[in-house]
N, C-alpha and C positions, 0 to 999 in steps of 0.2 A: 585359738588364734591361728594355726596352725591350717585347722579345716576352710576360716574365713580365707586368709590369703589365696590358700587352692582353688577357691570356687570363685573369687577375684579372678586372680589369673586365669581359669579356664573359659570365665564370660568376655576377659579381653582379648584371648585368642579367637574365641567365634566373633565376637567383634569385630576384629579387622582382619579375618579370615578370608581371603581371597576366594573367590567362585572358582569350583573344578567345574573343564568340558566336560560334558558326558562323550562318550566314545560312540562314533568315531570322532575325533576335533574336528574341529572348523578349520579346514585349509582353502587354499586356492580350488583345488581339485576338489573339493568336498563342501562348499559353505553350508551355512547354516541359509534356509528358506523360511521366508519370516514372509506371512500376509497379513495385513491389517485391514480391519473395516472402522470407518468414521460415519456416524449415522445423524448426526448432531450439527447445528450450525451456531451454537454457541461461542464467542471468544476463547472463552476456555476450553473448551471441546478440541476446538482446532489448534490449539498455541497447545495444546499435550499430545496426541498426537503427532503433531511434528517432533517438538522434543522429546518426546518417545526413539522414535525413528532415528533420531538423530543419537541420542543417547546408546543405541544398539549396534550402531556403524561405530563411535566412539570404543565400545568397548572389543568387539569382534574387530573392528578393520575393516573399510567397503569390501578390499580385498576378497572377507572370506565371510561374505553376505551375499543373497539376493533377497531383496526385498520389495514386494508392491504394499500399494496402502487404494484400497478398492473403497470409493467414496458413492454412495449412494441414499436414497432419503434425501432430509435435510442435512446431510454431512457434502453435499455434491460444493456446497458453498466453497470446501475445502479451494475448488478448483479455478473457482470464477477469477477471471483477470483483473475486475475491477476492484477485488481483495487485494491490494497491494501488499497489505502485509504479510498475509501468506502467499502471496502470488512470489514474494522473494525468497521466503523461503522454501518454499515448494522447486521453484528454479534452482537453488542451493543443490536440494537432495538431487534433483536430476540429472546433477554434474557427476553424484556418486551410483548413478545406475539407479538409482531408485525410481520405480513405475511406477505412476497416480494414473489407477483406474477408473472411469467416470462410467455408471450407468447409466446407458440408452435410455432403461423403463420411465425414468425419473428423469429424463433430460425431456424426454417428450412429456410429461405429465408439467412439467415444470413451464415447457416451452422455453427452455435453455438449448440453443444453437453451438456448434461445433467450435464457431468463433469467439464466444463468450468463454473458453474456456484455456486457459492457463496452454501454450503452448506446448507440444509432448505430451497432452494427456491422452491416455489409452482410450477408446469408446468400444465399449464392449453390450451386449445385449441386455444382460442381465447383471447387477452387480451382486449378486447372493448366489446367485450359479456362480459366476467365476470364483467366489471364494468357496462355493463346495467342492469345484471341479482342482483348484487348487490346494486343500485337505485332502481329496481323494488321492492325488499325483503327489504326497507327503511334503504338502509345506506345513509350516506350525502356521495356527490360526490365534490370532492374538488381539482382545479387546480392551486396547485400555480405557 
């Protein structure tokens, strides 16, 4: 009885064991650099995604974040204005610093214009360079 109780207790301690930084923590002076790619134009695809992002700023604090989410393929939908529903949310994130990268390659394949796209999006050449050149320069690469 004795053995069950303790291995109880030890599963409810990992349970609701709080996540340790790794070192050095996330500060002001220090944040944590988060890139994400969105390749997908599914509903789901994009409503995770955002709440991803937003779930990361939730637990770090914008404060002691930088974060882009580099949208390319069929993920560029992320960005489109006529998305209202992420077009709100997407605006949301940009109040906390967060940069939504649009890919050139795929904007011209697309024939998606500069003006189709969600105000404050980044337009960059390549959206799979930017997140290599961004892993190179130590941000975390992250695909949910």
């Amino acid at each position: 009885m004795k053995k069950f109780t303790f291995v109880l207790l030890s599963f409810c301690i990992l349970l609701f064991a709080d996540t340790e930084y790794a070192d050095p923590k996330p500060s002001i002076d220090n944040p944590r650099q988060i890139v994400f790619s969105v390749t997908e134009d599914s509903p789901h695809a994009l409503d995770h995604i955002l709440s991803v992002a937003n779930n990361v700023l939730k637990f770090y604090g914008p404060e002691k974040v930088e974060m882009k989410i580099v949208a390319y393929s069929k993920g560029l939908a992320l960005l489109y204005k006529r998305n209202r529903t992420t077009a709100v949310r997407v605006d949301a994130l940009m109040q906390y610093d967060v940069e939504f990268v649009a890919c050139g390659n795929t904007m011209r394949t697309l024939n998606v214009k500069k003006e189709d796209l969600i105000d404050g999006s980044v337009i960059v050449t390549a959206g799979v360079v930017e997140l290599l050149e961004s892993v190179k320069a130590g941000w975390i690469y992250i695909k949910p």
